[in-house]
N, C-alpha and C positions, 0 to 999 in steps of 0.2 A: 448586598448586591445579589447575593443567590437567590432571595425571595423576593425580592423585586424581577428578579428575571423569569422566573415561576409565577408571580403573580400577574404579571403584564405583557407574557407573550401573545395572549390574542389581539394586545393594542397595537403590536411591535408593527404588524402588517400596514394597519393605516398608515402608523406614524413613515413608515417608509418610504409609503405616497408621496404624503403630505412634502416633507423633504426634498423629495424627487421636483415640486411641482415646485414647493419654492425656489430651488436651482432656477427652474425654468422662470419661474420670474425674473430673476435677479441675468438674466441671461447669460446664463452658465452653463446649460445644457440645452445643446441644439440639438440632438440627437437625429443626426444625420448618419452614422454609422457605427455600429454596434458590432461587438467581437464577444463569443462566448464560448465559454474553457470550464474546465471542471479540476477539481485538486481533492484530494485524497485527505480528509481530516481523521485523527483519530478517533475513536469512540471510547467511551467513561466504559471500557471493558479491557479484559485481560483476555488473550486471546489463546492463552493457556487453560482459559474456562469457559470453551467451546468443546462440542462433542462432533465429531466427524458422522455421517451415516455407515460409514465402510467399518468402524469401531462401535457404534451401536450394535452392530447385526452380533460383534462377536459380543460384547459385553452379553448379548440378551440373551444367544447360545451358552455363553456359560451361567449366568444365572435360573438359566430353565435348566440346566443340567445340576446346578448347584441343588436345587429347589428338590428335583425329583431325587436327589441322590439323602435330602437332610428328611424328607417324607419318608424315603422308604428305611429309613434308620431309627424315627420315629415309631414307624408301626413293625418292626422286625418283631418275630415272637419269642425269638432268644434276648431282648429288651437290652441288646448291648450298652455297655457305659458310655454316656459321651466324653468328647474330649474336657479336658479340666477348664471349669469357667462357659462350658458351653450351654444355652438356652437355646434349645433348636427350636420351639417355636416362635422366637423373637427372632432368630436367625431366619426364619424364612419369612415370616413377616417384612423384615428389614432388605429380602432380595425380590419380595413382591411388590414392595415399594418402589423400587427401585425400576424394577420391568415395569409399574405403572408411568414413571417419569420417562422412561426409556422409549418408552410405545406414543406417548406425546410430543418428544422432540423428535421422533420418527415421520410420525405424521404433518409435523409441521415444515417438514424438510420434502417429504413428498408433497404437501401444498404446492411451495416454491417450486417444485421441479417443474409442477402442471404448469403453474404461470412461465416460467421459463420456456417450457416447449411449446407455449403457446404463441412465445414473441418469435422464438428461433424459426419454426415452420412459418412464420407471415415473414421476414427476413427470408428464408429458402425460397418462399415462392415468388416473392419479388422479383429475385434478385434471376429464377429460371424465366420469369414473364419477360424480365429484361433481353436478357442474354434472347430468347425466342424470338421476340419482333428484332434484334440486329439482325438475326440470320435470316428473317421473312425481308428485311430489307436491304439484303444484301451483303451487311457486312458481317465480319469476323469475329467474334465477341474477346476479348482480351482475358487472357490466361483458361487455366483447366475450370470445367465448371463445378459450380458448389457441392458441397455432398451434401446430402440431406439430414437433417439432425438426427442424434440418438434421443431417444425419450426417455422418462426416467430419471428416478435420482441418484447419482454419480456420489461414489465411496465417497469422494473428497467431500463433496455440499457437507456444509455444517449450520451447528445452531450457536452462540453465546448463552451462557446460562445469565451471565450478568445482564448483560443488554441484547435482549433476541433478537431484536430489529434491527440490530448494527449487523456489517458484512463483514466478511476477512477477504482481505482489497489487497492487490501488487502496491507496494511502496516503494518509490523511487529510490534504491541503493539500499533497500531493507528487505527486500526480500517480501515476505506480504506480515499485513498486522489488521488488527480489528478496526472497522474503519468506516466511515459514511464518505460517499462522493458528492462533496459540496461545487453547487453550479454558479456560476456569474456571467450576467452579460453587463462588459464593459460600454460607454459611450469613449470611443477612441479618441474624440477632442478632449474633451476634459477627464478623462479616466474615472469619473463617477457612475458608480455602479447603476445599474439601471435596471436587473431583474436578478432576484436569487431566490434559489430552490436548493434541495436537499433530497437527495434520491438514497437506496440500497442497488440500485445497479454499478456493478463495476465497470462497465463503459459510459460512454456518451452518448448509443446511436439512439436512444429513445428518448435523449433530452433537448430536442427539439421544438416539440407538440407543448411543452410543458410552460416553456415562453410565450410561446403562440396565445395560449387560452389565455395565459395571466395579465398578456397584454390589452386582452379584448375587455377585461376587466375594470383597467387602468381608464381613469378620468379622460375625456377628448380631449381639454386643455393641456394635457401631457405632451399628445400628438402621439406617433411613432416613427418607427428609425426605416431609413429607406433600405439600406443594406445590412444584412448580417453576415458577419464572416464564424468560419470556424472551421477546426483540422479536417486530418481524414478519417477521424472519431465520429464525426456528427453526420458526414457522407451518406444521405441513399436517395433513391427517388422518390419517396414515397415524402421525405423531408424536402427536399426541393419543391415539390407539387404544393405540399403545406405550405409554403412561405409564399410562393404565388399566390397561393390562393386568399393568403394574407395581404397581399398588397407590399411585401417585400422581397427584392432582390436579395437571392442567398448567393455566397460565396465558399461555398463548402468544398476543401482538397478534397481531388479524388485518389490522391496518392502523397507517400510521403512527402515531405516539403524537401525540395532540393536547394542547399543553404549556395551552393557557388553556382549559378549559372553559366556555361562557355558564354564568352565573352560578345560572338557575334549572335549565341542564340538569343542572350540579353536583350540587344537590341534589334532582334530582328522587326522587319515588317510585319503588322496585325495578319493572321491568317485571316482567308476570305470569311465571314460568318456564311454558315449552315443553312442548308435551305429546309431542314425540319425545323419545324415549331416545340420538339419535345424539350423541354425544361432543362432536364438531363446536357442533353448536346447544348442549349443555347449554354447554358453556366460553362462547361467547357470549354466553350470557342471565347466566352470571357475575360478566362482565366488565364488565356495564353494572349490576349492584347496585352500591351503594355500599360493600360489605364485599371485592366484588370488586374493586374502582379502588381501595378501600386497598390492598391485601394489592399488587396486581401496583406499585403508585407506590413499595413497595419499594424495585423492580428498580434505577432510577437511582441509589439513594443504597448502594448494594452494593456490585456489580461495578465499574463506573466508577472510584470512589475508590481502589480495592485495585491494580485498571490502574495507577491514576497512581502511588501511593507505589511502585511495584514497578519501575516506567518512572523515576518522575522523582526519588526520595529513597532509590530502593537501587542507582537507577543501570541496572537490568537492562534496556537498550533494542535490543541487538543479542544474537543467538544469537553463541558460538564456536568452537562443533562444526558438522560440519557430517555432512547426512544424516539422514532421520529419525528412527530410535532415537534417534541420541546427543543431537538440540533436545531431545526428551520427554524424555530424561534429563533436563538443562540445566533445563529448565521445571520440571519438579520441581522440582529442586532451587531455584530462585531463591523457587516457592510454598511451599516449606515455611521457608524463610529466613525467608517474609516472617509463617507461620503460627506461630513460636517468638516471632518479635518482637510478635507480637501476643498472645501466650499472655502474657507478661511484663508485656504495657501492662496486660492486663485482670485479671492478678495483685495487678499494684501500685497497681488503683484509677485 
């Protein structure tokens, strides 16, 4: 099974299609409304064999100090004895190696900070461009405004020596562990999956765009989904604007989900709609109709479930490959497992 999963993950992606497309035959998948969430998988690493940059800096302090200190011990001209068993030019060979490895996951962790500061300042300016035209038009922008990122990479950022490309991610009740953030977009009639990816970001807000393109890929006989829903993870305008401009209505929280609504706000009368045309506002005067709290109250009973059968009754809770191609392979493969086994439930009634 392991080299069959290594030898065949560049097929894995058709064959996913194809699947998808047979559904659609067999009219199983109408994909009229789509819901997309993200779950935390572990990665084929120990996360006890990652290095922090905030412990790099000292490890590299003391091996340069190691290093100068077994040099100048080396060339003293009183030729003192070494310690018993000691080879000081092995010994500093073996702490110059060391700063060589040291000085590479250093660098690689400064990479990621660049790309990081590079999403966080387009997120910062968004989010000031926002907040600027309410006050040009009059209103109040809601809460304190953003603070501008720090740049740079932060003691915590780390590397895995096992698997570089895996993340160390919050885990639900664990506190955080070595991990990929696997994506799915549900079709909420039938709960067959309908798009998956595989990121190193530990949020959602940039895995939007990543459906978007994959879908433009997908066969026209597939069709696509008129609504996407998702938390207040996948929230910005710059995502909202994407799905318009895709031809789908999003339905993205712009705040936490509030589980008990007061009884007469439930039912209150639809607020008037907006007389701006920005995306932003029209999705919010949406989400407060009552056609729009249906359609997004979806989302819970979609994705979630499909998580758990996949995690806890097919068993798939740990990646085995390691590296990012080969998880996305991996995820494929475990969502289309679970999209055969649900073609057959919804076959057989």
């Amino acid at each position: 099974l392991a080299t069959f999963r290594r030898r065949f993950l560049p097929e894995l992606e058709q064959l996913f299609v194809q699947v998808l497309l047979l559904a659609r035959e067999m009219k199983l998948l109408k994909l009229g409304t789509i819901a997309l969430d993200g779950t935390k998988l572990k990665a084929n690493a120990s996360k006890h064999k990652a290095l922090s940059y905030g412990h790099a800096k000292k490890l590299e302090a003391q091996f340069r100090a190691e290093v100068k200190a077994l040099t100048e011990r080396a060339e003293s001209a009183d030729k003192e004895d070494a310690a018993d068993g000691m080879d000081i030019p092995a010994e500093i060979a073996r702490r110059e190696a060391r700063l060589a490895a040291i000085a590479e996951a250093k660098a690689k962790i400064e990479a990621r900070a660049e790309e990081r500061d590079a999403t966080e300042q387009a997120a910062y300016q968004e989010k000031v461009a926002r907040r600027e035209a309410q006050r040009k038009a009059g209103k109040k922008p809601r809460g304190r405004d953003p603070e501008p990122p720090t740049g740079g990479p932060r003691d915590k950022d780390q590397i895995n020596f096992t698997d570089p490309q895996s993340r160390i991610m919050p885990v639900t009740g664990k506190g955080f562990d070595q991990c990929y953030n696997a994506q799915a977009a549900v079709d909420t009639e039938s709960l067959l999956v309908t798009h998956v990816h595989v990121t190193q970001a530990t949020n959602d807000k940039q895995q939007v765009m990543p459906l978007l393109t994959a879908w433009q890929g997908y066969p026209e006989t597939l069709g696509k989904p008129d609504h996407l829903l998702g938390d207040t993870g996948y929230f910005s305008a710059s995502n909202i604007q994407a799905c318009h401009d895709h031809g789908i209505e999003p339905l993205l929280a712009m705040k936490r989900d509030v589980h008990h609504l007061p009884v007469f706000e439930r039912f209150a009368a639809d607020p008037p709609a907006p007389e701006s045309e920005d995306p932003v506002e029209q999705m919010a005067h949406r989400l407060k109709t009552q056609a729009g709290r249906a359609l997004y109250a979806l989302r819970k009973h979609t994705v979630e479930p499909v998580f758990g059968i996949i995690k806890h009754v097919m068993g798939f809770r740990q990646f085995s490959l390691r590296g990012l191609d080969k998880v996305s392979g991996e995820w494929r493969l475990a969502t289309m497992a679970w999209n055969i086994k649900r073609m057959h439930r919804l076959t057989a009634g």
